[in-house]
C-alpha positions in Angstrom: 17.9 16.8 2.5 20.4 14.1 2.7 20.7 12.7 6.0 23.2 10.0 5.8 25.5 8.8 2.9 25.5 10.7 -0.6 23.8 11.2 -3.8 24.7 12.8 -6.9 21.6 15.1 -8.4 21.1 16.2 -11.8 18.7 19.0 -11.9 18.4 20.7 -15.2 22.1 21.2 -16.6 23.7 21.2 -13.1 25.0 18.4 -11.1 25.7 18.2 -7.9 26.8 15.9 -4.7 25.6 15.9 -1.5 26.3 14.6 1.9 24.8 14.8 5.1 23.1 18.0 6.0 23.2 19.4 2.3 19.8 20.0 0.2 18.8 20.6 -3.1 15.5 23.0 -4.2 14.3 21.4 -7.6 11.9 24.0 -9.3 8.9 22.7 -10.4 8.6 20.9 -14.1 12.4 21.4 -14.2 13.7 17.6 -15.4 15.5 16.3 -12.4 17.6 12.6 -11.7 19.5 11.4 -8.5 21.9 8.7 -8.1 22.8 7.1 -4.5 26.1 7.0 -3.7 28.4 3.5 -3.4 27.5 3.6 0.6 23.6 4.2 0.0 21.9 7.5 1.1 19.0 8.4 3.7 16.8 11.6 2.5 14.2 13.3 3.3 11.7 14.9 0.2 9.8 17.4 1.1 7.3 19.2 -1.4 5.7 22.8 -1.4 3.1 23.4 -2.2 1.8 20.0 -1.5 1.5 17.3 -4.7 -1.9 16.9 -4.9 -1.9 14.6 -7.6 -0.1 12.5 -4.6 -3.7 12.8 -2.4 -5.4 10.9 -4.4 -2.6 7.8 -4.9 -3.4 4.2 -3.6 -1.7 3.4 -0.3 0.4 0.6 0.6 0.2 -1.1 3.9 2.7 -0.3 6.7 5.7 -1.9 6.9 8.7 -1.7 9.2 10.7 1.3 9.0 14.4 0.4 7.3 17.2 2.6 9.5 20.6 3.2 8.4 22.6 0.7 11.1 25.8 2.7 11.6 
């Protein structure tokens, strides 16, 4: 879901742009590429089912969260 700004996504053959409040379902194993937009983007991923090959990956330490300011 993109929250702020825009990106342009490529999943497959089909491109699209979205703005704030749009979403995109990209099927699994389907080759997929997104490019922000000039103003930058803030989105949300969200996967189902979970990645599990994400589980096991080596986590970072926190860091400050980075809002949009406008």
């Amino acid at each position: 879901m993109c929250l702020s700004g825009s990106v342009v996504f490529r999943v497959g053959d089909e491109t699209r742009e979205l703005g704030p409040g749009d979403t995109w379902s990209i099927p699994g194993n389907v080759p997929h590429e997104v490019q922000v937009g000039p103003e930058g983007a803030v989105v949300i991923d969200v996967f189902v089912p979970t990645r599990d090959d994400w589980r096991e990956a080596e986590r970072v330490g926190q860091r400050k969260p980075r809002w949009p300011t406008s």
